[in-house]
LOMAR-383725 format. One line per field, with one value per residue (C-alpha): residue in three letters; residue number from 0; x, y, z. Coordinates in steps of 0.05 Angstrom, whole numbers, always signed. Example, Ala and Ser with C-alpha at 12.3 -4.5 7.8 and 13.67 -1.06 7.14 Angstrom:
<rs>
aa: [ALA	SER]
i: [0	1]
x: [+246	+273]
y: [-90	-21]
z: [+156	+143]
</rs>
This chain:
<rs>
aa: [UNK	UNK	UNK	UNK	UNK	UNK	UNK	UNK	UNK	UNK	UNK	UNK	UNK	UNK	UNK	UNK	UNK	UNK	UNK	UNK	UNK	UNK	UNK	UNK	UNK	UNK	UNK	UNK	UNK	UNK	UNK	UNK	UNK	UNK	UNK	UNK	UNK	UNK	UNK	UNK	UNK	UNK	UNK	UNK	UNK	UNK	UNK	UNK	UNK	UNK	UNK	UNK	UNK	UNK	UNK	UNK	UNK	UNK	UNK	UNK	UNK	UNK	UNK	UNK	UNK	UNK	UNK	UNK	UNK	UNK	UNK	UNK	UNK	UNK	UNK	UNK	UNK	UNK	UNK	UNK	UNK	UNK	UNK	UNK	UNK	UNK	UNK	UNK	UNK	UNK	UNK	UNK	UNK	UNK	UNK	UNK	UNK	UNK	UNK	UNK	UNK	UNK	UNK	UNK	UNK	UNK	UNK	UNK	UNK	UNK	UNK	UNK	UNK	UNK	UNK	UNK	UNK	UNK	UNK	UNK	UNK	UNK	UNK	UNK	UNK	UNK	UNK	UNK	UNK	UNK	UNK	UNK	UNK	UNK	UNK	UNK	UNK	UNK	UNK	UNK	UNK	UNK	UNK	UNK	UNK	UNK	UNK	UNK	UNK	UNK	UNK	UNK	UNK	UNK	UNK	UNK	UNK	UNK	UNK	UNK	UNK	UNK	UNK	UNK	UNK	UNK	UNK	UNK	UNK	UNK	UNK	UNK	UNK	UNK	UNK	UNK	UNK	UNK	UNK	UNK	UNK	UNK	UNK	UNK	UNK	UNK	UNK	UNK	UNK	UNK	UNK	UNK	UNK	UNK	UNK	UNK	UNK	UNK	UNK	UNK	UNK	UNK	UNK	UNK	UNK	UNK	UNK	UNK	UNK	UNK	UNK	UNK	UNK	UNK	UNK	UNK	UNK	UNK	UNK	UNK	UNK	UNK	UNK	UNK	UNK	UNK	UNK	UNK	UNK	UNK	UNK	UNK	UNK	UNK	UNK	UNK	UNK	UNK	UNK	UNK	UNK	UNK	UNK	UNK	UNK	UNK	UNK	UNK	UNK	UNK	UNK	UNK	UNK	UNK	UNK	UNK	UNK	UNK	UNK	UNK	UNK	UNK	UNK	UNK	UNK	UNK	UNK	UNK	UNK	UNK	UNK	UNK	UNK	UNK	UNK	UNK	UNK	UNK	UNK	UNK	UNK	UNK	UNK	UNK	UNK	UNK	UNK	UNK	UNK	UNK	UNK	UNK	UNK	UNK	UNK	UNK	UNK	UNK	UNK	UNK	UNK	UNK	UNK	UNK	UNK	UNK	UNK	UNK	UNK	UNK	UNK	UNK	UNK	UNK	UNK	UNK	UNK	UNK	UNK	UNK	UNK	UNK	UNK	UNK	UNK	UNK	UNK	UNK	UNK	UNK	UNK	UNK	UNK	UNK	UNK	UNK	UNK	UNK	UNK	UNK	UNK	UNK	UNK	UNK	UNK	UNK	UNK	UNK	UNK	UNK	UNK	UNK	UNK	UNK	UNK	UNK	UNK	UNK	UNK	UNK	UNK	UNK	UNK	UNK	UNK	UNK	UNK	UNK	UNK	UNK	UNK	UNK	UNK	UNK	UNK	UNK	UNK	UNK	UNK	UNK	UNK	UNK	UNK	UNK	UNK	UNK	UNK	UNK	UNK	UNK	UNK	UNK	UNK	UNK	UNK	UNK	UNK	UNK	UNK	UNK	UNK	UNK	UNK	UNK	UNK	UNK	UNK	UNK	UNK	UNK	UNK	UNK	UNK	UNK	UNK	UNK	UNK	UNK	UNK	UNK	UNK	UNK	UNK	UNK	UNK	UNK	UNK	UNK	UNK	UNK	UNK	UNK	UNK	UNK	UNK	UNK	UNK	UNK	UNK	UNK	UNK	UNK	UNK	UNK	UNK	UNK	UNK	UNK	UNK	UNK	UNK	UNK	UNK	UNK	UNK	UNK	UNK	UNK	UNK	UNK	UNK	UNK	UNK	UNK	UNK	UNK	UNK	UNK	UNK	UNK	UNK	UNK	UNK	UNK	UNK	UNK	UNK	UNK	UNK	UNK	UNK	UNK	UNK	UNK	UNK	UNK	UNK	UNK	UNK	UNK	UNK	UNK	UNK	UNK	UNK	UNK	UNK	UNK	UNK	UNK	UNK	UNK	UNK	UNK	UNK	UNK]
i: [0	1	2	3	4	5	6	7	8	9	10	11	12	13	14	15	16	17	18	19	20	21	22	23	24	25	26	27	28	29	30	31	32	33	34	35	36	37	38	39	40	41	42	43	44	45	46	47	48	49	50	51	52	53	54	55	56	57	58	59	60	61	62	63	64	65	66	67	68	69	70	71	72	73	74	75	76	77	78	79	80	81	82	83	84	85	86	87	88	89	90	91	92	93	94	95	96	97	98	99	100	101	102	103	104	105	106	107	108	109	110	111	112	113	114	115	116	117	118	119	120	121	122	123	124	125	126	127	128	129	130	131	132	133	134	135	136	137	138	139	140	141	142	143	144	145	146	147	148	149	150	151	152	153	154	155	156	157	158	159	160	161	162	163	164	165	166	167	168	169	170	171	172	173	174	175	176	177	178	179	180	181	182	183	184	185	186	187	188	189	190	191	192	193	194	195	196	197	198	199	200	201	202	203	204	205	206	207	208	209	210	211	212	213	214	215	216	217	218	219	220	221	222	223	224	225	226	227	228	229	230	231	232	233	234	235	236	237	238	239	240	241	242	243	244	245	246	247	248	249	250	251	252	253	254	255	256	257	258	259	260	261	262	263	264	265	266	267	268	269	270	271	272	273	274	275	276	277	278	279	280	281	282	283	284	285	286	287	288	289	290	291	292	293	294	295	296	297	298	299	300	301	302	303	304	305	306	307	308	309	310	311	312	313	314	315	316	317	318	319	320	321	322	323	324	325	326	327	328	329	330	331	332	333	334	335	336	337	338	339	340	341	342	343	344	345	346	347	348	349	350	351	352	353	354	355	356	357	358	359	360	361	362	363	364	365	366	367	368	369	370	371	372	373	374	375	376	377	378	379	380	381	382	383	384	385	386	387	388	389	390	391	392	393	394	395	396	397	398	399	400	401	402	403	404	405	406	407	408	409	410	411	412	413	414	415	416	417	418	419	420	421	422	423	424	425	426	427	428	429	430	431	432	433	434	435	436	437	438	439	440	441	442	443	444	445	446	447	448	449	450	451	452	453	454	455	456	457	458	459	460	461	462	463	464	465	466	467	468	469	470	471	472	473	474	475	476	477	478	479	480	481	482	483	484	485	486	487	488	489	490	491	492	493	494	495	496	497	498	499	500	501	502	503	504	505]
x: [+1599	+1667	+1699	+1650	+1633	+1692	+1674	+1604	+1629	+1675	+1621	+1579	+1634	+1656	+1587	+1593	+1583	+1644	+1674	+1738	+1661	+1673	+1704	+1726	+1712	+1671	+1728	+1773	+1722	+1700	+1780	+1794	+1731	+1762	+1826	+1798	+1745	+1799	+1849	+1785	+1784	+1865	+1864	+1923	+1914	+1954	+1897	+1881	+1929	+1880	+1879	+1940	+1885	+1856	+1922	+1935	+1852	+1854	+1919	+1900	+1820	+1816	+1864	+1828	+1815	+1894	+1915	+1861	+1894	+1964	+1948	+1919	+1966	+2019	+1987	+1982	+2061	+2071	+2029	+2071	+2136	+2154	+2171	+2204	+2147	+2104	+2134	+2145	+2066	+2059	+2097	+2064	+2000	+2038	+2052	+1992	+1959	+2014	+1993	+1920	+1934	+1894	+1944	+1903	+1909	+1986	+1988	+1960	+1995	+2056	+2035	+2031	+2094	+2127	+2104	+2127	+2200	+2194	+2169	+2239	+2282	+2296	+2316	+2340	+2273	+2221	+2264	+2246	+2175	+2158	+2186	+2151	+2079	+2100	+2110	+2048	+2006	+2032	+2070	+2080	+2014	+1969	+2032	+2053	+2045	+2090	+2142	+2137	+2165	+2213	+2246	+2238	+2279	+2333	+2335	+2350	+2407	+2448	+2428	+2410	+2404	+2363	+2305	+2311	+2302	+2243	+2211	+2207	+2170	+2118	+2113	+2118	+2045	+2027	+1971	+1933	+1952	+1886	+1921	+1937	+1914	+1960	+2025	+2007	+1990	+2043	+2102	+2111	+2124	+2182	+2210	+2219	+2243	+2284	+2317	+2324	+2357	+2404	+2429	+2389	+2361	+2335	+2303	+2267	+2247	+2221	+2189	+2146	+2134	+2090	+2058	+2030	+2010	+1969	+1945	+1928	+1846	+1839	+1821	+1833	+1902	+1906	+1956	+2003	+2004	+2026	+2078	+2116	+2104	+2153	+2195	+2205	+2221	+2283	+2305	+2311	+2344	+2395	+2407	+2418	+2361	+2327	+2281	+2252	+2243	+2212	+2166	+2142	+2140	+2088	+2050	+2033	+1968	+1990	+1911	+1918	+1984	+1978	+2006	+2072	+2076	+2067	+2118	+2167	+2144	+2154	+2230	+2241	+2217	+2262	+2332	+2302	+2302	+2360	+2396	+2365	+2372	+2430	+2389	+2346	+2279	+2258	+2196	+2130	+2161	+2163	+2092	+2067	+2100	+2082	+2009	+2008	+1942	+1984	+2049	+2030	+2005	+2060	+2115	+2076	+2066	+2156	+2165	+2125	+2163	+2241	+2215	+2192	+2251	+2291	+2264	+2261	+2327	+2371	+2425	+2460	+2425	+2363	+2368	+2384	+2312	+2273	+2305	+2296	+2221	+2210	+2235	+2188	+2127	+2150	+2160	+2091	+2050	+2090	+2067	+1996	+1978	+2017	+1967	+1908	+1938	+1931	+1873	+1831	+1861	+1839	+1767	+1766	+1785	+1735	+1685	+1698	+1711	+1650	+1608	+1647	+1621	+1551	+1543	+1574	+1520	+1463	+1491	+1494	+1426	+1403	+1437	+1405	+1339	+1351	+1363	+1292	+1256	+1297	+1290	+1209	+1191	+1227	+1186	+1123	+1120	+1065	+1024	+1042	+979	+916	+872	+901	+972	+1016	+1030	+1111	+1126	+1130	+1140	+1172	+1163	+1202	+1203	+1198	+1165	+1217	+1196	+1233	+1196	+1218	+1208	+1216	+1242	+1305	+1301	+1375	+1371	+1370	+1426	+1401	+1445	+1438	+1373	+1369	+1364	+1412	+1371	+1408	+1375	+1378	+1375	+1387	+1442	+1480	+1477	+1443	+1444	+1393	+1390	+1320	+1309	+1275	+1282	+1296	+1227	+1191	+1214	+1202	+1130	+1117	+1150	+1109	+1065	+1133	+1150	+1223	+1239	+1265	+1317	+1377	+1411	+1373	+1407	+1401	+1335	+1346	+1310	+1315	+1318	+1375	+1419	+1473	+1503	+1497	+1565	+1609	+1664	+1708	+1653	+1596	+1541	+1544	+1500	+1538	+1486	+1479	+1499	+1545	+1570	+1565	+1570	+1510	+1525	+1466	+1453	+1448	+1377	+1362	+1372	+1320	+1275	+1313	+1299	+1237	+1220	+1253	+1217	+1157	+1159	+1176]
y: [+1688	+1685	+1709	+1666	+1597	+1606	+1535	+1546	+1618	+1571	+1532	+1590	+1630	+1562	+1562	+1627	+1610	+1631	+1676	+1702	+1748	+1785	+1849	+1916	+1912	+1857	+1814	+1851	+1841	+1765	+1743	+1782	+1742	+1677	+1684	+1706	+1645	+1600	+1629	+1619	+1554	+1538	+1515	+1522	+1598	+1579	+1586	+1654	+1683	+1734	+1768	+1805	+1836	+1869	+1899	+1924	+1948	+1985	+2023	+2098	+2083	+2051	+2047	+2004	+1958	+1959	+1939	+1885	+1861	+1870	+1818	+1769	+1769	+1760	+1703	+1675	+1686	+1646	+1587	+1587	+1584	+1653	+1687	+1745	+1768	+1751	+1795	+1854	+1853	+1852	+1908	+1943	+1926	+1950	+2020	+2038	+2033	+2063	+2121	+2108	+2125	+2046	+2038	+1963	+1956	+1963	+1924	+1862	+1868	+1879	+1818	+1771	+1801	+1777	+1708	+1704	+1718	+1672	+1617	+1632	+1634	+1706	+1733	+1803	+1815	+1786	+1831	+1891	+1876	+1841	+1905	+1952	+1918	+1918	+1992	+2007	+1963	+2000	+1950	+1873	+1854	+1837	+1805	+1733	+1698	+1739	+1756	+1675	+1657	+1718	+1677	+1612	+1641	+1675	+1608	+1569	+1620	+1607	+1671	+1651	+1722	+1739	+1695	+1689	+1760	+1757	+1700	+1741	+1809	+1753	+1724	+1797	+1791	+1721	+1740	+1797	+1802	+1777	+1716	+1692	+1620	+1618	+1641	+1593	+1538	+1545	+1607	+1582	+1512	+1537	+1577	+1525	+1469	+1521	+1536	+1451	+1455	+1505	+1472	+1507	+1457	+1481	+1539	+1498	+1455	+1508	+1530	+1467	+1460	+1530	+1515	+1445	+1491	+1530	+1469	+1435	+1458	+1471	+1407	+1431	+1434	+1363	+1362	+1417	+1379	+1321	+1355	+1390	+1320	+1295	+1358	+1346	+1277	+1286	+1348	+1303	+1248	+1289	+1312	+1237	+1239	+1169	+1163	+1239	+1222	+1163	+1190	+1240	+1200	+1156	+1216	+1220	+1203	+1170	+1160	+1250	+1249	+1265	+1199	+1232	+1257	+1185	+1151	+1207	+1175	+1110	+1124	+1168	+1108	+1057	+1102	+1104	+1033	+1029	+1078	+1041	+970	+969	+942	+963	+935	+961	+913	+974	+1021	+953	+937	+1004	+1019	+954	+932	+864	+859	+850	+826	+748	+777	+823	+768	+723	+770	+790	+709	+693	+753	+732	+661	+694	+725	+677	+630	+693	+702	+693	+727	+793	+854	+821	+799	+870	+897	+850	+858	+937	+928	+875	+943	+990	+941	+933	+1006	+1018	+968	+997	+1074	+1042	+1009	+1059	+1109	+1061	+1055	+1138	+1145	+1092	+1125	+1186	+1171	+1126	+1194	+1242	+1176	+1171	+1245	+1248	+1210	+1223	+1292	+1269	+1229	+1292	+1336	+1279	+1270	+1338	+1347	+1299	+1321	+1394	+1353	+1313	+1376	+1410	+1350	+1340	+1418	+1412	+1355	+1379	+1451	+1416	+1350	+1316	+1254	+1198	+1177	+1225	+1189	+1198	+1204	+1146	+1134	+1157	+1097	+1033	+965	+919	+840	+783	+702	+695	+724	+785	+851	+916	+989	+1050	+1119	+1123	+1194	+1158	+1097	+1109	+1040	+966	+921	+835	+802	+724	+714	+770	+842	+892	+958	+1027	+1081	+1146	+1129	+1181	+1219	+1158	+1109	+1033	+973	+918	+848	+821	+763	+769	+779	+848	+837	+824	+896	+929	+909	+935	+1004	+1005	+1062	+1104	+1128	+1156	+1089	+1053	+1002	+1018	+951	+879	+882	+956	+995	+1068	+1127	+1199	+1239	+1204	+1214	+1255	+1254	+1216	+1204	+1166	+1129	+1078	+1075	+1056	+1103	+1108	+1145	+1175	+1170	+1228	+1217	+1144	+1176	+1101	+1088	+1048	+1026	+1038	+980	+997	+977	+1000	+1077	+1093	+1071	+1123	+1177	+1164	+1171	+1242	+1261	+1231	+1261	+1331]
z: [+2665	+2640	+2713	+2749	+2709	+2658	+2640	+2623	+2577	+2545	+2515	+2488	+2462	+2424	+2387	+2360	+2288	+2244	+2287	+2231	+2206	+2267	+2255	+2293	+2363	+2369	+2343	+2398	+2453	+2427	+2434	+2500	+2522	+2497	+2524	+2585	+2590	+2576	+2631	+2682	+2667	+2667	+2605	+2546	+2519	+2456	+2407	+2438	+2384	+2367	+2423	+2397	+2354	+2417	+2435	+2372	+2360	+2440	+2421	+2432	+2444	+2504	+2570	+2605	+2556	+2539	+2602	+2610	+2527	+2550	+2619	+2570	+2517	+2574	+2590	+2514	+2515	+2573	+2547	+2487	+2529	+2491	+2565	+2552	+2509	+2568	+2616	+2567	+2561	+2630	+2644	+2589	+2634	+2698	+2658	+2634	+2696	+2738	+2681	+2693	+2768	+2781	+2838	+2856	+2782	+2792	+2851	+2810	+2748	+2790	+2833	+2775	+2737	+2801	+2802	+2729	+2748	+2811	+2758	+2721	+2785	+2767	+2837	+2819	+2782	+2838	+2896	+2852	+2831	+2897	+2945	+2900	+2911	+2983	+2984	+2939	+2983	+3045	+3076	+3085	+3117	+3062	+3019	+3048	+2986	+2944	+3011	+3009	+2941	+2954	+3017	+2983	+2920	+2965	+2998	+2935	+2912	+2982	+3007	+3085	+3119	+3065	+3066	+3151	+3146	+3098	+3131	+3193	+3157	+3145	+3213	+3250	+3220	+3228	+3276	+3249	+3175	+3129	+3100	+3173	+3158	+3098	+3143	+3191	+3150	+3092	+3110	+3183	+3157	+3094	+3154	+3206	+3148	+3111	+3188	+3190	+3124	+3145	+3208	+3254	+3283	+3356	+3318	+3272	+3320	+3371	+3308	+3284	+3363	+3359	+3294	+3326	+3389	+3343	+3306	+3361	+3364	+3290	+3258	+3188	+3194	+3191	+3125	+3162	+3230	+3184	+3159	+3226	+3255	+3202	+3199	+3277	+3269	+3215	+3255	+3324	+3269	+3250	+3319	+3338	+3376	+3351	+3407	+3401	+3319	+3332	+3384	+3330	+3279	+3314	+3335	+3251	+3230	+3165	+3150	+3138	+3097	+3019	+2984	+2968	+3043	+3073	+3008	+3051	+3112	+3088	+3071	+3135	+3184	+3137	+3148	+3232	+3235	+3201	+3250	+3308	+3289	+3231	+3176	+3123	+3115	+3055	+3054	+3065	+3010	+2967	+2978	+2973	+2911	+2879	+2908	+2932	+2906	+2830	+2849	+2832	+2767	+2755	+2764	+2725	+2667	+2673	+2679	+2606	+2581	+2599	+2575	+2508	+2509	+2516	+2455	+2411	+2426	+2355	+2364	+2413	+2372	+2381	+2457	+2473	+2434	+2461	+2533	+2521	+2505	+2567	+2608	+2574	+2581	+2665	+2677	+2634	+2679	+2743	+2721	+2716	+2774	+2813	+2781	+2789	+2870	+2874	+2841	+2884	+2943	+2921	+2909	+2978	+3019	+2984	+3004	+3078	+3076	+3055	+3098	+3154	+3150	+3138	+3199	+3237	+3211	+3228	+3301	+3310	+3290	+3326	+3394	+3391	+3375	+3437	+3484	+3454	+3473	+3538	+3554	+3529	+3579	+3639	+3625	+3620	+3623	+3572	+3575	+3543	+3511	+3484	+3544	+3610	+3637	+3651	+3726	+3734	+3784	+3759	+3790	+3736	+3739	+3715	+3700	+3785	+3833	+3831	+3831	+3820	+3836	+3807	+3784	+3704	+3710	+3761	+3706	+3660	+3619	+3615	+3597	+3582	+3615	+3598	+3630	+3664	+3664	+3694	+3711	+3717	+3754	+3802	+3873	+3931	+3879	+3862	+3808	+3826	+3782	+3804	+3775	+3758	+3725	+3660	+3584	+3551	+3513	+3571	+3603	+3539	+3530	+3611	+3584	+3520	+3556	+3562	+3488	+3526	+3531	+3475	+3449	+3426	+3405	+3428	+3483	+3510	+3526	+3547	+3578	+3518	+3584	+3608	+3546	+3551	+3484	+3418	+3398	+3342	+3356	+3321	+3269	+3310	+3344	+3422	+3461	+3532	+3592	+3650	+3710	+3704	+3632	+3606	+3529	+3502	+3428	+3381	+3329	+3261	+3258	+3311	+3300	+3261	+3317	+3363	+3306	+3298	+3370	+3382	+3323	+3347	+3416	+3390]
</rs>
């Protein structure tokens, strides 16, 4: 439980009553299982005190219960900020099972001794530990994570050749390595920006270019093709390209952009226009820091405060309190409904997230539903009723003395036009519309016999066999006819009905 629901352990290693009775091993064992719990769970490890007890109990009796005390205990260290500790337990850990001969063992306490130097910018440290899991491990292919941070640290301590030729020992494997998707979707990104940053700019753009090549079938890469979208648009910026970064900059779907990703935008298309135009316009990043939804209030609530201010105002010590405190209360109520702003925004994208995939799953449902029945009655066709079979040509009447004669299986759907009906069918191989005048309800009660036929919207009755595809688009359901490919929107009430017919006729 404690590796799997850490959350859940938590609670019943919390109602252990009077725990300090424990003595001996099960003291060791109940504080390991603490700490451990509470690491599960990322939460603070600074009551886990006690599991220096473990260490101290496992000395000499048990190895693999050291090394296990040692990790955790490096981990209580780093809570309490106490690093050096931290890392002398680790490598404690990282001994013992190098002794042990655990050589994955070594690899992870190595692993995580590394990403404790990276944490401290210790370069010298994280080359060491990170080249010795590499050679452990038997090479760089399973080790883009750790390769990453190395790059990204030589990067920050002005050492260029370095992390270029670090960035490519990951990318050699970008392909075939088992953490592929993480190259792609996080090392090929810090490569091309960190070649942008460096002044490389035709490499990092050649760079983003592949990664939105790769992107460009895999819909969950919707946050990375974000970010080489913006990443191209700077580089071409500070080429002097403004057309190029503007192009790319449109090409962003804003809608996919993490909130600090589209504030970035924000400022990015502010210094465009600004390069294009001469002027700032600084009015988006104003509303969308400050929600216009409050400002009224806000201004309100700063006007009664300089007023108060004003009369309270006795002599200079105590205009510069109260003016200190008027800045304290803005910046609060800023902080607020900015974090208000986030968190709405947050909770609205999990929502249409949501039922965005919902609806996917029901149309897609619904489709393979669609082709059993459409694959089912072209096999072997049924009758429509338990009694006898409905005739298959039709001749459909109107308001006058009209008549229109058809075959049902030919008959695509109906569209009311004013008075009259516009009907779509199969003729020789090509697509015919014939006007007849009459009302939508009167042609749907002459098809009542035909349970393929039914209405989609009050203005649209259409033949199951004939349907293509049941798509959504622009938030409404569509379904896409054979043969003329035609969209025919499906009403809201009206797709139950539809439904219920499939489900019906299977």
């Amino acid at each position: 439980m404690v590796t799997e629901h850490a959350d859940s352990a938590l609670c019943i290693l919390n109602n252990v009553e009077d725990a300090s009775r424990l003595t001996g091993e099960w003291k060791a064992r109940y504080w390991m299982a603490m700490a451990e719990a509470h690491k599960g769970a990322y939460q603070s490890m600074s009551e886990d005190s006690l599991v220096l007890y473990a260490v101290d109990y496992y000395q000499d009796k048990d190895s693999t219960m050291l090394r296990k005390a040692h990790a955790l205990a490096s981990s209580y260290y780093w809570w309490r900020d106490d690093f050096d500790k931290a890392k002398e337990m680790m490598r404690l850990s990282v001994e013992e099972s190098r002794r042990a001969g655990d050589r994955e063992g070594t690899i992870s306490k190595l692993t995580s001794l590394a990403r404790q130097v990276s944490l401290q910018g210790n370069l010298e440290e994280l080359e060491q530990y990170t080249e010795e899991v590499v050679r452990l491990d038997g090479g760089d292919k399973s080790q883009a994570k750790l390769l990453n941070s190395l790059a990204i640290e030589y990067f920050y301590h002005g050492k260029y050749d370095e992390a270029i030729a670090t960035m490519e020992r990951i990318v050699a494997y970008r392909d075939i390595a088992d953490d592929s998707i993480y190259i792609w979707n996080d090392v090929m990104l810090n490569y091309a920006d960190m070649l942008i940053d460096m002044g490389q700019l035709d490499k990092g753009i050649a760079m983003h270019e592949t990664i939105l090549k790769h992107y460009q079938h895999a819909e969950y890469y919707d946050d990375s093709k974000v970010g080489s979208l913006f990443s191209l648009s700077h580089a071409w910026l500070l080429k002097g390209d403004k057309q190029k970064a503007r192009q790319y900059l449109e090409l962003i779907d804003e809608e996919k952009a993490t909130d600090a990703t589209r504030f970035c935008i924000m400022a990015h298309r502010m210094v465009l226009n600004y390069a294009t135009t001469g002027r700032y316009d600084m009015t988006e990043l104003a509303e969308y820091a400050n929600n216009k939804r409050d400002s009224r209030e806000k201004s309100q609530a700063i006007a009664e405060a300089k007023e108060w201010s004003i009369h309270a105002m006795q002599d200079h010590e105590l205009m510069l309190t109260v003016s200190r405190q008027r800045q304290l209360i803005f910046f609060l109520t800023l902080t607020l409904a900015l974090g208000i702003i986030i968190f709405g925004l947050s909770l609205l994208a999990k929502k249409s997230k949501r039922l965005l995939t919902e609806k996917e799953e029901e149309l897609k449902l619904l489709n393979e539903q669609l082709r059993s029945l459409q694959k089912v009655r072209k096999e072997a066709p049924v009758p429509t009723t338990a009694q006898q079979p409905t005739p298959t040509h039709i001749i459909l009447t109107g308001s006058t003395s009209d008549t229109l004669s058809l075959d049902i299986s030919n008959l695509i759907y109906i569209e009311a036009v004013g008075n009259y009906v516009k009907v779509y069918q199969l003729h020789d191989g090509k697509i015919r519309n014939d006007m007849l005048r009459a009302t939508s309800k009167q042609i749907e009660e002459q098809l009542h016999a035909y349970p393929m036929m039914v209405r989609c919207h009050r203005a649209f009755l259409i033949n199951l066999e004939q349907v293509e595809q049941i798509i959504s688009r622009a938030g409404s359901t569509q379904l896409v006819m054979k043969h003329c490919h035609d969209a025919v929107p499906v009403s809201r009430s009206n797709m139950a009905q539809i439904k219920t017919a499939i489900k019906n006729l299977l």
